[in-house]
C-alpha positions as CSV (number, residue, x, y, z in Angstrom):
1,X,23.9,-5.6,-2.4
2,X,24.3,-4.3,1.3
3,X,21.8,-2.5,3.0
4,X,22.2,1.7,3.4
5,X,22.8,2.0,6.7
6,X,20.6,4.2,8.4
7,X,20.3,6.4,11.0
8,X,18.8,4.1,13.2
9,X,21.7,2.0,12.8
10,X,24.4,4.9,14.1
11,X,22.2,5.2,16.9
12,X,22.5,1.8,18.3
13,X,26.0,1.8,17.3
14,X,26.5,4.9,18.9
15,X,24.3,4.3,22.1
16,X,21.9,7.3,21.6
17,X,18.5,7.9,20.2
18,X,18.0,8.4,16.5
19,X,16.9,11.6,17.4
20,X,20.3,12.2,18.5
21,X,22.4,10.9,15.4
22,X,19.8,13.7,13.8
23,X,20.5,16.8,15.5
24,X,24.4,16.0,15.2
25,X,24.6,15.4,11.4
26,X,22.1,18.3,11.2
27,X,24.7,20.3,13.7
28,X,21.9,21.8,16.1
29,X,19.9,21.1,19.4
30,X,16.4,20.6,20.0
31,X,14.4,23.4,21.9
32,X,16.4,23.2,25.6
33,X,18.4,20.0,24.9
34,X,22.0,20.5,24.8
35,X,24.3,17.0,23.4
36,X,27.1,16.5,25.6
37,X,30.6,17.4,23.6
38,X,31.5,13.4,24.2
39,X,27.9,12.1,23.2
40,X,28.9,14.2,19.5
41,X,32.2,13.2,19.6
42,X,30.9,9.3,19.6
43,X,28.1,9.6,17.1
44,X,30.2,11.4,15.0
45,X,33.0,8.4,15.4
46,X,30.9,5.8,14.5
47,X,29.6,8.2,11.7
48,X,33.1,8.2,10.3
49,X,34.4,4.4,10.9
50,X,30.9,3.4,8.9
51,X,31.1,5.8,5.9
52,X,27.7,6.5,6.7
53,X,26.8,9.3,4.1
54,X,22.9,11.2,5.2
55,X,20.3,10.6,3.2
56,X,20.1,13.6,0.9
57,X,15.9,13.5,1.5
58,X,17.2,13.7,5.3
59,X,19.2,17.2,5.0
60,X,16.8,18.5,2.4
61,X,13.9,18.0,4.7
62,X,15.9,19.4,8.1
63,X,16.1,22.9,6.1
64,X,13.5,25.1,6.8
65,X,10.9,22.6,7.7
66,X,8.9,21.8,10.5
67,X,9.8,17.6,9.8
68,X,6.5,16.6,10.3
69,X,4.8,14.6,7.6
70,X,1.0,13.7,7.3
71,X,-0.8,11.3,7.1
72,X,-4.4,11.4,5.9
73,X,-6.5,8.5,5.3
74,X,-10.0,8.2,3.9
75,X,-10.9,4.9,6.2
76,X,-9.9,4.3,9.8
77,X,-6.6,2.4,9.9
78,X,-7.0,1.0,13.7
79,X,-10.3,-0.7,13.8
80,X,-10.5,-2.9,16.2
81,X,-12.7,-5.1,13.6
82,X,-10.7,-4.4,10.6
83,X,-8.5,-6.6,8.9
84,X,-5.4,-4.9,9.4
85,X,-5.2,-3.8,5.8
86,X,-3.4,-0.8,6.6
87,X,-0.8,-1.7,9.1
88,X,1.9,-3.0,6.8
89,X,1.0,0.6,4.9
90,X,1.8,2.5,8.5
91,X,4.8,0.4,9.5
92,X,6.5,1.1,5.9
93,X,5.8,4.6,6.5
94,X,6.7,5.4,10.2
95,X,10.1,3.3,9.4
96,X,10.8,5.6,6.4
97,X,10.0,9.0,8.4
98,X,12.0,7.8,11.5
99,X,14.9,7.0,9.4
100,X,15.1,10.5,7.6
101,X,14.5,11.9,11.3
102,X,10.6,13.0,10.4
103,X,7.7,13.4,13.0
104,X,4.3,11.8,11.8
105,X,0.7,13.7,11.9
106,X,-1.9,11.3,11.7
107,X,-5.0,13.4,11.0
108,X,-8.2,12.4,12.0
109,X,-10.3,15.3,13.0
110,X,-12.0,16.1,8.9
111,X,-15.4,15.3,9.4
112,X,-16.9,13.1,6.8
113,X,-19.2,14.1,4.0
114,X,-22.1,11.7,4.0
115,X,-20.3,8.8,4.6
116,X,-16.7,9.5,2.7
117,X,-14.4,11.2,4.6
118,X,-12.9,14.6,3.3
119,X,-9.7,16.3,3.6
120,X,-11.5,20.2,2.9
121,X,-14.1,20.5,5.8
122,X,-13.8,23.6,7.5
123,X,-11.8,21.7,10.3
124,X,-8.8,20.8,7.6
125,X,-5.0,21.5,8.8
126,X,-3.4,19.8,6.1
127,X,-1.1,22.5,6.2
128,X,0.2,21.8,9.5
129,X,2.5,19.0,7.5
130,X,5.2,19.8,5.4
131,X,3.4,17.3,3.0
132,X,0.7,15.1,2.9
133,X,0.5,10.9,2.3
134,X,-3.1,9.9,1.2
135,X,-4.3,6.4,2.3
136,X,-7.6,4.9,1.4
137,X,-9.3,2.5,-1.8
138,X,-11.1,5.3,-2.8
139,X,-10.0,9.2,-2.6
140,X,-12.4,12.1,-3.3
141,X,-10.9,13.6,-6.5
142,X,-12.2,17.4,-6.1
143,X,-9.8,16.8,-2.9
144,X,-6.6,15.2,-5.0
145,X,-7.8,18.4,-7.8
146,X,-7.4,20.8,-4.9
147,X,-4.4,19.4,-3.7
148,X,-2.9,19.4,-7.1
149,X,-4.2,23.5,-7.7
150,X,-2.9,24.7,-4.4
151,X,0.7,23.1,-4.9
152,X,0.5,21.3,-1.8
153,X,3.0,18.2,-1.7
154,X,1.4,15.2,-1.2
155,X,1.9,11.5,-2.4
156,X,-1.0,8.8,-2.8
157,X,-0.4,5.3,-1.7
158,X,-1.9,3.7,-4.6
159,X,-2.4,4.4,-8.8
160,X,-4.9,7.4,-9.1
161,X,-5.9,8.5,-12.6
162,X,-5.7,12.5,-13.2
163,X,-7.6,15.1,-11.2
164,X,-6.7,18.0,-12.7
165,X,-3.1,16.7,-13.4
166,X,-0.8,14.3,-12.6
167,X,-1.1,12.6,-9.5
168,X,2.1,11.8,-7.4
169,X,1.6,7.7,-6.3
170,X,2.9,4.8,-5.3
171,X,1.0,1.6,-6.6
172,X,1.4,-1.7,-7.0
173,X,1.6,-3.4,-10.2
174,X,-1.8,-5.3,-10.1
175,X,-2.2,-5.8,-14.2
176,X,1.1,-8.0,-14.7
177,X,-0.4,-9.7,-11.0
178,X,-2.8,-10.9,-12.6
179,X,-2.2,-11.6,-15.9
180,X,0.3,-14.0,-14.5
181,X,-2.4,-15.6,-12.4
182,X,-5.3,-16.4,-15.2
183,X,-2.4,-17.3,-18.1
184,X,-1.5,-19.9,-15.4
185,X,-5.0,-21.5,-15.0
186,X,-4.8,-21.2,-18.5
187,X,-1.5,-23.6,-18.6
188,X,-3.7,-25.9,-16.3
189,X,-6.2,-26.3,-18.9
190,X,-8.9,-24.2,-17.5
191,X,-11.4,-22.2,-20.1
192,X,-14.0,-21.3,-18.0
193,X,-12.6,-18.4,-15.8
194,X,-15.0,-16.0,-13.5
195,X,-13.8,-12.6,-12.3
196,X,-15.6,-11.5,-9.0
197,X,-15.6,-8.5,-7.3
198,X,-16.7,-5.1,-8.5
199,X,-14.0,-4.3,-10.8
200,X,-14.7,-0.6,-10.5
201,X,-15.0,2.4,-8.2
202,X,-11.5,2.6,-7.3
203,X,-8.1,2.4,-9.5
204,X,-6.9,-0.8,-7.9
205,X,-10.1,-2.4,-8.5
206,X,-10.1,-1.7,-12.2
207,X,-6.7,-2.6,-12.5
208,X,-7.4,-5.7,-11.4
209,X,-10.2,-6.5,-13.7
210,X,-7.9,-5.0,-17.0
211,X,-5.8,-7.5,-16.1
212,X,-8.0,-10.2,-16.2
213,X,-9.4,-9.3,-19.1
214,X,-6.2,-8.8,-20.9
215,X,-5.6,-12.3,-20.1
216,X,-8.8,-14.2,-20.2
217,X,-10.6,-12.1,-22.8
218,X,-13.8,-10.3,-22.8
219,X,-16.1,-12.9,-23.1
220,X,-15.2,-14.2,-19.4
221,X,-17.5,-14.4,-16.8
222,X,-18.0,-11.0,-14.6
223,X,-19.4,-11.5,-11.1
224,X,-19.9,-8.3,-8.8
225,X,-20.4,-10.6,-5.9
226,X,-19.8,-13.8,-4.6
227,X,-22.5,-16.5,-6.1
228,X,-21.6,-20.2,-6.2
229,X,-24.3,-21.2,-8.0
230,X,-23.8,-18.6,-10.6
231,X,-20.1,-20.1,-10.8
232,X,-21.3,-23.8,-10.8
233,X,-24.1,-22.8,-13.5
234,X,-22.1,-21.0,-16.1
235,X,-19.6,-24.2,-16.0
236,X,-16.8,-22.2,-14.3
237,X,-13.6,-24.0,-13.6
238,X,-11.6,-21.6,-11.9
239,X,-12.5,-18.1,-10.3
240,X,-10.5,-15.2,-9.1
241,X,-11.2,-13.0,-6.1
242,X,-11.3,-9.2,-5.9
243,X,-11.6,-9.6,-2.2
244,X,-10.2,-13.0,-0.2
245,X,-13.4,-12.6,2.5
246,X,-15.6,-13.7,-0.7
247,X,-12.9,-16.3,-2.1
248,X,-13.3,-17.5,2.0
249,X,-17.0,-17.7,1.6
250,X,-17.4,-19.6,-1.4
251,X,-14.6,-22.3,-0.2
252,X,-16.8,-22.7,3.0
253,X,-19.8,-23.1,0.5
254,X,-18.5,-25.4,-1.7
255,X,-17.2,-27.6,1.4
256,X,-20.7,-27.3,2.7
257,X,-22.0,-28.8,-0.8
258,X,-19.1,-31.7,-0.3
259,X,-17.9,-30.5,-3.3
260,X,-13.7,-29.9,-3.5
261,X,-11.4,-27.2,-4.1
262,X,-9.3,-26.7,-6.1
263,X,-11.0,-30.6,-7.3
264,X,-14.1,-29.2,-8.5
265,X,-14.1,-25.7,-8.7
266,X,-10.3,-23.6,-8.6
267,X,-10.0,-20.3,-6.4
268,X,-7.7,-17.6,-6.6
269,X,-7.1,-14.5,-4.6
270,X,-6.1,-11.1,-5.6
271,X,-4.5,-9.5,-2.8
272,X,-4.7,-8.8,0.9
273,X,-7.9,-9.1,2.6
274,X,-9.6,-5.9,3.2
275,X,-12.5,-7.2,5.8
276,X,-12.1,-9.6,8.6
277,X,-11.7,-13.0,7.6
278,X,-10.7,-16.0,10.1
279,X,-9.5,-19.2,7.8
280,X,-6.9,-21.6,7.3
281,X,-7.0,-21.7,3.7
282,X,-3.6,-21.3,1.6
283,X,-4.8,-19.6,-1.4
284,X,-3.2,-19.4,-4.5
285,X,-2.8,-15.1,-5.2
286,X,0.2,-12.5,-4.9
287,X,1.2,-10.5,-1.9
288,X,0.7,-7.1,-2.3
289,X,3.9,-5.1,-1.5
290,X,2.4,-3.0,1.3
291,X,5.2,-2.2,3.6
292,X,7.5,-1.2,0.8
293,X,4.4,1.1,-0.8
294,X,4.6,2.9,2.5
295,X,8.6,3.5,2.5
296,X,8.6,4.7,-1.1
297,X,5.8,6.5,-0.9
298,X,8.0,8.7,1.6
299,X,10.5,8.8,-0.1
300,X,8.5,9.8,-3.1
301,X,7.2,12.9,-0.7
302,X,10.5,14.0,0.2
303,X,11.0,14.5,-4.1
304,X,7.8,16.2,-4.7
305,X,8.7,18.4,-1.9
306,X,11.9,19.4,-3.2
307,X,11.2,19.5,-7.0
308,X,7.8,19.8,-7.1
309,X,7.4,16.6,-9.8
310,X,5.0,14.5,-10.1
311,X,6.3,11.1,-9.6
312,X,4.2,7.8,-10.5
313,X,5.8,4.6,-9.8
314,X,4.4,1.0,-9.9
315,X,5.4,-1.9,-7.2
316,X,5.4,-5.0,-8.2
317,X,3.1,-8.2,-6.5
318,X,5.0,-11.6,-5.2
319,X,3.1,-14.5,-6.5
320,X,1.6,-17.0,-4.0
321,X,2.0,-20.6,-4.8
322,X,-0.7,-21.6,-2.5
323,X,-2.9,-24.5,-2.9
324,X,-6.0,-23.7,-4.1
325,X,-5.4,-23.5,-7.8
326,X,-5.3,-27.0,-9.6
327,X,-5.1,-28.3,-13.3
328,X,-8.6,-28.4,-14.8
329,X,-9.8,-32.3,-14.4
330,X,-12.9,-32.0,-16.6
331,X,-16.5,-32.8,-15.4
């Protein structure tokens, strides 16, 4: 199917800023800035050789709106020691916004409360945006409760349960994830199968853990943190990662101990990295569909703000063949 062209595309077509194409289809200037008859004339040719048709969220949000759209998130998203867990998150988003001819409000002034950042401090100006996109593992949920009472629009990247209602998100589809993964390792003959990682405090931890269990059964081995002689001891032949940093440490570990992997011992990732980690290793895992979680969850925004809804929608995860996942040889 062809990709909708957007406005990003009459612009370079046309020779002029996006911001441009904008203020024509939306037939207005911008504070002191007057478009030249011809510089309309050629946007508004290219509009019509194209068939470009506006996207609807475009016009709705041009009408009496400021078109600026926040962003608040509940961890910094520039660290210069993080592991750039955010950025596909930001890129998805600032494309989406720019295409529907949106500013972006990054706030960052709410102090935080012990050491969880908050959107209600008496600094807030959440109502500076015309609605609100929530980044972070874990959100506060007397903040997504208040969010939800005061009817302000706002969209969560990521599953959250109820907090006082429905919560507008865009997740990704971690259960099926990893249900594929462990029914796998499974095929490959492996009956020994270790989840580590928390498994709680936040939805997309949880989710991942659910589907582990749904697939590997109760009785499997739960491991809050990384421990490879916890795995070794309790005979495990394969074990999946909350977080690839402690997947990374055990590898190093087990290659310290001579021993091999995926010979002796299989590891499998569940997701992005989400603390700095330098290695080489190709792990067997699924890619989780950040850059598209930040374009929906725009355009999921741009809904609530119109309708009011509460829309939930699930993302699914691209399976990494990698190389760290083996059949089980037996020992």
């Amino acid at each position: 199917m062809a990709r909708r062209l957007t406005q990003q595309d009459i612009a370079r077509m046309a020779g002029v800023s996006q911001t441009t194409v904008s203020l024509v289809l939306n037939n207005r200037s911008e504070g002191e800035v007057r478009i030249a008859p011809e510089t309309r004339e050629r946007v508004l040719r290219v509009i019509r050789e194209t068939g470009y048709v506006a996207d609807p969220a475009a016009r709705r949000l041009a009408e009496g709106r400021n078109r600026i759209l926040g962003v608040f998130t509940y961890e910094a998203v520039f660290p210069a020691t993080s592991a750039d867990f955010y950025y596909p998150f930001m890129v998805g988003i600032e494309e989406y916004a720019e295409e529907i001819g949106c500013d972006l409000l990054l706030f960052t002034s709410a102090k935080a409360a012990g050491m969880r950042r908050r959107i209600y401090t008496a600094d807030n100006r959440i109502r500076l945006a015309d609605g609100c996109v929530l980044l972070g593992r874990r959100i506060d949920r007397d903040d997504l409760a208040r969010l939800i009472a005061e009817r302000i629009p706002f969209v969560s990247v990521g599953r959250r349960d109820d907090a006082g209602g429905p919560v507008p998100y865009v997740g990704a589809d971690y259960p099926p994830a990893v249900r594929a993964l462990v029914e796998r390792a499974i095929g490959l003959g492996h009956r020994r199968l270790a989840y580590v990682g928390l498994g709680e405090q936040a939805e997309s931890y949880a989710d991942r853990l659910r589907g582990f269990r749904e697939a590997a059964g109760d009785e499997a081995l739960h491991l809050p943190a990384p421990d490879l002689d916890a795995l070794l001891e309790a005979g495990v032949t394969v074990a999946f990662f909350e977080e690839e940093a402690d997947g990374v440490a055990v590898v190093q570990a087990a290659r310290e101990r001579r021993l091999s992997v995926p010979g002796d011992l299989s590891v499998v990732t569940l997701g992005a990295a989400t603390r700095p980690v330098h290695t080489d290793i190709d792990f067997t895992g699924f890619r989780i569909p950040r850059r598209e979680m930040g374009r929906r969850a725009v355009q999921v925004l741009t809904h609530v703000m119109e309708t009011g809804e509460s829309p939930q929608e699930l993302l699914s995860c691209e399976l990494i063949e990698g190389d760290t996942l083996a059949p089980h040889q037996g020992r």
